[in-house]
C-alpha positions as CSV (number, residue, x, y, z in Angstrom):
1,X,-0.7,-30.9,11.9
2,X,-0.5,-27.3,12.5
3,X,2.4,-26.4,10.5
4,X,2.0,-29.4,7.9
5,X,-1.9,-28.1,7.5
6,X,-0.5,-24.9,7.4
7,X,-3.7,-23.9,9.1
8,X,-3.5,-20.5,11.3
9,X,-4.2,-19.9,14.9
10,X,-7.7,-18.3,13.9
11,X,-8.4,-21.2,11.7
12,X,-8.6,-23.5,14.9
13,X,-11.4,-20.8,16.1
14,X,-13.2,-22.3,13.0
15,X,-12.4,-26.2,13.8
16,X,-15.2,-28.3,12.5
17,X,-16.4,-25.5,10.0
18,X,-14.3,-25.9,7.4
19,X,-12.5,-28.6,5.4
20,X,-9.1,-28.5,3.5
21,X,-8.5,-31.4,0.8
22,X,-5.4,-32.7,-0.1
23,X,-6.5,-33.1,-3.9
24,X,-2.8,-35.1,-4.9
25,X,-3.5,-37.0,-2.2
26,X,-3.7,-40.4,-4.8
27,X,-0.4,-38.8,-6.2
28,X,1.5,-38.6,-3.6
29,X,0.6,-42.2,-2.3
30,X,1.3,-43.5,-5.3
31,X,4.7,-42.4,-5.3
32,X,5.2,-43.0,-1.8
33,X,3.2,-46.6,-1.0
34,X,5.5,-49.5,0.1
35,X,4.4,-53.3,0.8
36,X,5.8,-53.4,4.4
37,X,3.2,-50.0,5.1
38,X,0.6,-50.0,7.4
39,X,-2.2,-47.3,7.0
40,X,-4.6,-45.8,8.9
41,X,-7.3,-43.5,7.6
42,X,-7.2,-42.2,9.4
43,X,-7.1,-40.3,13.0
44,X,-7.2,-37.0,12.6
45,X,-9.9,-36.6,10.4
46,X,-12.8,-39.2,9.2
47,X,-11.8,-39.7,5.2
48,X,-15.7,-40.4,4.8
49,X,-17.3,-36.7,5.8
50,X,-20.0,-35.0,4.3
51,X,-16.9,-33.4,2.0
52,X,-16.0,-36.6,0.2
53,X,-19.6,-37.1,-1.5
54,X,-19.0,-34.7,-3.9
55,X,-14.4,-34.7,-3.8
56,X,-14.4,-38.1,-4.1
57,X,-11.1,-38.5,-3.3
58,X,-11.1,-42.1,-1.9
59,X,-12.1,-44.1,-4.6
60,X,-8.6,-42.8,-6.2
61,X,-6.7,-43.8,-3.4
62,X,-8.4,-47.0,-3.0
63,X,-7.5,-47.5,-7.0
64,X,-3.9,-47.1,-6.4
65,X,-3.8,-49.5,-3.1
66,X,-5.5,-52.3,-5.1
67,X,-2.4,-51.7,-7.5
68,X,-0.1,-51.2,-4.7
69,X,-1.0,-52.8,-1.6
70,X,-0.1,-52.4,1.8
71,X,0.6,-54.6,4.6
72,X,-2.6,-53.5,6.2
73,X,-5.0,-50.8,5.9
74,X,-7.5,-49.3,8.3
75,X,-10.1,-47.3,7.6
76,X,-11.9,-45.2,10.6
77,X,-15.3,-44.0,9.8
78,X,-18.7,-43.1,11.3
79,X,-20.2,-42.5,7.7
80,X,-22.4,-44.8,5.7
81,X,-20.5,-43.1,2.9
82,X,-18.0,-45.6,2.7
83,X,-20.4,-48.3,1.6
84,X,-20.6,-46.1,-1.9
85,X,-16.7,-47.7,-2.1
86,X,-17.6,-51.5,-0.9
87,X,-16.4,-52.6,-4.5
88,X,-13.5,-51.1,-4.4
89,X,-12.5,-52.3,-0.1
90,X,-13.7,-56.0,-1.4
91,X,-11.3,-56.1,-4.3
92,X,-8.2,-54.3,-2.0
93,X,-9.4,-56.7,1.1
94,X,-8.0,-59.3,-2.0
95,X,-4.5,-58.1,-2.1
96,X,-4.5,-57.3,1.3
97,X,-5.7,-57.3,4.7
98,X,-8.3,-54.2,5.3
99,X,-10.3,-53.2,8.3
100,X,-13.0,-50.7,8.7
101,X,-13.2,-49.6,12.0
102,X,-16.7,-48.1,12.3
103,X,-17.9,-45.8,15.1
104,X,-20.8,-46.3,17.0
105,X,-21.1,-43.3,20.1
106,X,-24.6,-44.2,21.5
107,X,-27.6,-46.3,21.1
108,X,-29.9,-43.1,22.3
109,X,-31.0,-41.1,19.0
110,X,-32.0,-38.2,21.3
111,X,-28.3,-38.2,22.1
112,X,-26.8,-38.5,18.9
113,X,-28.6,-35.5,18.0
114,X,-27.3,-33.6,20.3
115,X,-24.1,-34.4,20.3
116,X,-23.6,-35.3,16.1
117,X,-26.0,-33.3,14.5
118,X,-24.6,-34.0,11.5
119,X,-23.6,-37.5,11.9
120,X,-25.7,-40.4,10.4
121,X,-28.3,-42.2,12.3
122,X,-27.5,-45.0,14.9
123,X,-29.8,-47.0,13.0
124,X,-28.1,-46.3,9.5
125,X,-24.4,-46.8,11.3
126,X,-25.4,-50.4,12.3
127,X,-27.3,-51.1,8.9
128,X,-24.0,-49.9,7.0
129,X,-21.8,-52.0,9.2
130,X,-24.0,-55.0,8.4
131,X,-24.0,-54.5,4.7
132,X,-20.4,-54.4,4.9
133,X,-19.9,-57.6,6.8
134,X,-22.2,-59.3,4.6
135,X,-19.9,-58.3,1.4
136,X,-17.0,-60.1,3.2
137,X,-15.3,-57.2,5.0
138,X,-13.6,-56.9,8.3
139,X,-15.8,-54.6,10.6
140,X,-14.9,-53.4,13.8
141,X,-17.7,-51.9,16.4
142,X,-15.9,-48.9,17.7
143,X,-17.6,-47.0,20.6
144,X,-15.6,-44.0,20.5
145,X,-15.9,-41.8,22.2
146,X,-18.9,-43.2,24.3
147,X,-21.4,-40.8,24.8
148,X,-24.5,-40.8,27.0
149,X,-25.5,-44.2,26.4
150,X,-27.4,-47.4,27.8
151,X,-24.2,-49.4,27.7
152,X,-25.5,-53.0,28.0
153,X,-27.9,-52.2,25.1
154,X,-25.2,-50.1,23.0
155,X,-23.5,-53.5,23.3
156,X,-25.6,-56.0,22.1
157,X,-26.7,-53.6,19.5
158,X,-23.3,-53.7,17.5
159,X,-22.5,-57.3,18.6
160,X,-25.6,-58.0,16.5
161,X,-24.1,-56.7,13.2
162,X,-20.5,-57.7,13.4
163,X,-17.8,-60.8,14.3
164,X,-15.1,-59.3,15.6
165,X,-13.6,-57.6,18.7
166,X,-14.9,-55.0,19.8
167,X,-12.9,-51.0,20.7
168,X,-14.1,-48.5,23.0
169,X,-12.9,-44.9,24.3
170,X,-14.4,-42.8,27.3
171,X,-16.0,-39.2,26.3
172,X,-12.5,-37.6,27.0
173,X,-12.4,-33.6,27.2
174,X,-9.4,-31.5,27.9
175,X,-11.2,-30.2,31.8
176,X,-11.0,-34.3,32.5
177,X,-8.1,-35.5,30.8
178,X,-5.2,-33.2,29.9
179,X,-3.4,-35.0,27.9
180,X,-4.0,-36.8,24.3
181,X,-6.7,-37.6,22.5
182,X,-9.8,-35.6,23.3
183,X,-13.3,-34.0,21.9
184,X,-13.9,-31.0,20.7
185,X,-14.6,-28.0,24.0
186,X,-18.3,-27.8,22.5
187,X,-18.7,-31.3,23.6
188,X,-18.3,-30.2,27.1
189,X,-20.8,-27.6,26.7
190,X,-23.5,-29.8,25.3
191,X,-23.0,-32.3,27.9
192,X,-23.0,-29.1,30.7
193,X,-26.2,-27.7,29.0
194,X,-28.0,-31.1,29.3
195,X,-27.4,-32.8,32.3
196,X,-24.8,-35.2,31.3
197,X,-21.5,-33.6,32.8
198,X,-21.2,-36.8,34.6
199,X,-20.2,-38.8,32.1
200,X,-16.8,-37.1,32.2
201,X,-16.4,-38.0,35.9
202,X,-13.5,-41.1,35.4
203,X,-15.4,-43.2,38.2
204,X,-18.5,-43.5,35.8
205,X,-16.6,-44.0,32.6
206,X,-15.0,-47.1,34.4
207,X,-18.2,-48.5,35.1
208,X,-19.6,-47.9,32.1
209,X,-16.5,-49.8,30.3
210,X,-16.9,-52.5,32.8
211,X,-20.8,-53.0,31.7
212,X,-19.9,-53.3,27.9
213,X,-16.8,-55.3,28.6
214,X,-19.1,-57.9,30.5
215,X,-21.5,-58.0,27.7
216,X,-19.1,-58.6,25.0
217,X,-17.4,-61.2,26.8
218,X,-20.3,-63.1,27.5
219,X,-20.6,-63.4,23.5
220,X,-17.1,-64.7,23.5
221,X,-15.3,-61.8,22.2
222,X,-12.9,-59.2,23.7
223,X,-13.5,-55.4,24.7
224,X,-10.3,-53.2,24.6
225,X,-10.4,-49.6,25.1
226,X,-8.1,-46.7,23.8
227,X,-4.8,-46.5,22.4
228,X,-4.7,-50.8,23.3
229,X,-7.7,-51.1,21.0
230,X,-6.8,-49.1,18.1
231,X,-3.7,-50.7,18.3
232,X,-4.8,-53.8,18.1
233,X,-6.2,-52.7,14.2
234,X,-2.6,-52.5,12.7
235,X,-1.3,-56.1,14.2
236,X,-0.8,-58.3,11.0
C-alpha cells in the first residue's frame, strides 16, 4: 500500500488524520470486474468512514456490481453509514451473494469512547445490524478487535441482532504481536493510560475468546477468530 498509495514516510506520521479517495474507483472496477471475483471491502480501510457521507463513492460502485456481479462480495464496516445504501446491497444480494461483516469492539460505551471516539455508538452498531437483517441481508457480528469488554454480555448482545456465525480478533498491537495485522500504536497508549494494558497479555485474550466462544455455541452457532474467520466470508 505504501508505494501503490503513493503515500510518504511522513504521511504515516499522520495515519488516521487524513483520507485519500480513489474518485475512478467505479471506473476502474467497471473495467476490471469479472464473475469468478471475490471482493472484499475491504481490509485496509473501512469503505463506510466519516469521508463517504459526503464522496459518496459506494453507491457508484454498488451500481456497477448490480450490473456486473461478482461471485461474492464482502463488505467490512463499523458504520451505520452503510444502511444509507441498503437498497442498493438488497438489489446486488439479488445477483449475488453479499455479506456485511459488521464490527462490534465492546459492549462498554465508556470504552468505546475511549478507544473510538469517533466511531458510532454500540447501541447504533447493533440497531444498524438489525435493520439490515430485517431487509434480508447477510450480517456477520464481528468483534474485531476486542477491546475491554464484558465478553459473555458482548456476546449475547450481537447474537440478539443477527443469524449467523459469529468472527472475533484479540486487541493485537505490534509490542504483543510482531507480526500481521495490528492496531494503531495509540491504541497501546490508551489502554497504558487507563488501566487496560492487560488485555494485550495473550493468556487473557484466550480466555476471553474462550468466554464468547462458549456463549455462542450454546446458541448453536460457531465462533472463529482471525484470519480462520474472515476467511470463512469469501467461501461460496
Amino acid at each position: 500500500m505504501r508505494v501503490q498509495g503513493g503515500l510518504q514516510p511522513e504521511d504515516w506520521l499522520k495515519w488516521g488524520q487524513f483520507t485519500t479517495f480513489k474518485s475512478n474507483a467505479a471506473t476502474l472496477l467497471e473495467q476490471q470486474v469479472q464473475a469468478n471475483q471475490t471482493i472484499y471491502c475491504s481490509p485496509l480501510v473501512d469503505p463506510y468512514q466519516p469521508g463517504e457521507e459526503s464522496e459518496q463513492l459506494m453507491p457508484k460502485i454498488l451500481e456497477i456490481l448490480i450490473r456486473h456481479p461478482p461471485k461474492v462480495f464482502v463488505i467490512q464496516t463499523r458504520s451505520p453509514l452503510v444502511y444509507r445504501d441498503c437498497d442498493l446491497l438488497v438489489s446486488l444480494a439479488q445477483r449475488t451473494r453479499v455479506r456485511i461483516s459488521f464490527s462490534v469492539t465492546t459492549n462498554l460505551e465508556e470504552v468505546r469512547r475511549l478507544y473510538e471516539p469517533r466511531c458510532a455508538s454500540i447501541r447504533k452498531r447493533l440497531d444498524v445490524m438489525k435493520y439490515l437483517r430485517a431487509a434480508g441481508l447477510d450480517v456477520y457480528p464481528t468483534l474485531a478487535p476486542l477491546l475491554p469488554c464484558d465478553p459473555e454480555t458482548l456476546a449475547e448482545k450481537v447474537l440478539k441482532v443477527t443469524v449467523n456465525d459469529v468472527i472475533g480478533d484479540p486487541f493485537h498491537v505490534r509490542t504483543t504481536k510482531k507480526r500481521g495485522a495490528t492496531t494503531a500504536d495509540a491504541g497501546w497508549e490508551v489502554s497504558l493510560q487507563h488501566g487496560y494494558s492487560d488485555w494485550h497479555d495473550p493468556a487473557l485474550q484466550e480466555e476471553i475468546v474462550k468466554r464468547i466462544e462458549q456463549v455462542v455455541s450454546t446458541a448453536g452457532r460457531e465462533f472463529y477468530v482471525g484470519t480462520k474467520g474472515f476467511g470463512r466470508l469469501s467461501i461460496l
